[in-house]
N, C-alpha and C positions, 0 to 999 in steps of 0.2 A: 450469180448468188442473189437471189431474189427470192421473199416471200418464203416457203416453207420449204424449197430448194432440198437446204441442208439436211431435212428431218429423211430423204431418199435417194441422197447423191450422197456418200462419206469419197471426202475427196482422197482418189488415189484409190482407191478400195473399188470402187464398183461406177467411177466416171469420174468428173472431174469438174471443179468450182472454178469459175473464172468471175473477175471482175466486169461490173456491169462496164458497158463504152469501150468494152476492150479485145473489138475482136480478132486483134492479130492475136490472141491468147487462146480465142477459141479455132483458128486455125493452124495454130501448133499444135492443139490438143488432136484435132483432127488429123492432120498429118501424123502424130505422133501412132496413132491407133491404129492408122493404114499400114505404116511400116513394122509396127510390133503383135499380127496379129494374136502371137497365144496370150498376150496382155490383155488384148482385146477380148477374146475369148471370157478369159477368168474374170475381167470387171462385167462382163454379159452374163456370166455365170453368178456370178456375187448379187447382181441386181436383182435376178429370177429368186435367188434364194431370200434376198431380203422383201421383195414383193412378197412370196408365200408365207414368210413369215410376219409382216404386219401390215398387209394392204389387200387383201382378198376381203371380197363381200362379206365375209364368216369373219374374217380376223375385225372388220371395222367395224361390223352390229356389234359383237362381242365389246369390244373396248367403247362404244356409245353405252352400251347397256351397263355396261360397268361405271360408268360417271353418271346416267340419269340414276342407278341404285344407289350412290356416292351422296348426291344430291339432293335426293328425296328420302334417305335415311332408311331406305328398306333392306 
């Protein structure tokens, strides 16, 4: 959980938040994935759909342009 992490990881949903210094957390998370593949699956599925829906080149001019418009009153 570092940085802007959480704005593309919703933990549980589509990966999963672990505490910084703590990687026996991230290697239960990783076991955890290996053994539950359709979990796995549907958080890889939830990511693709949340990438498409606000992290594509298109999605991220779009929302720049809409705050430099915001900004500059146009």
């Amino acid at each position: 959980d570092q940085g802007a992490i959480t704005e593309s990881v919703h933990d549980g949903i589509n990966g999963f938040i672990v505490q910084p210094g703590k990687p026996h957390q991230i290697s239960a998370k990783i076991k955890y994935l290996i053994e539950n593949p359709m979990i796995r699956d549907k958080m890889g599925r939830a990511s693709r759909e949340l990438y498409e829906k606000l992290f594509t080149e298109n999605c991220m001019v779009e929302r720049l342009d809409s705050v430099f418009k915001k900004v500059l009153m146009i």
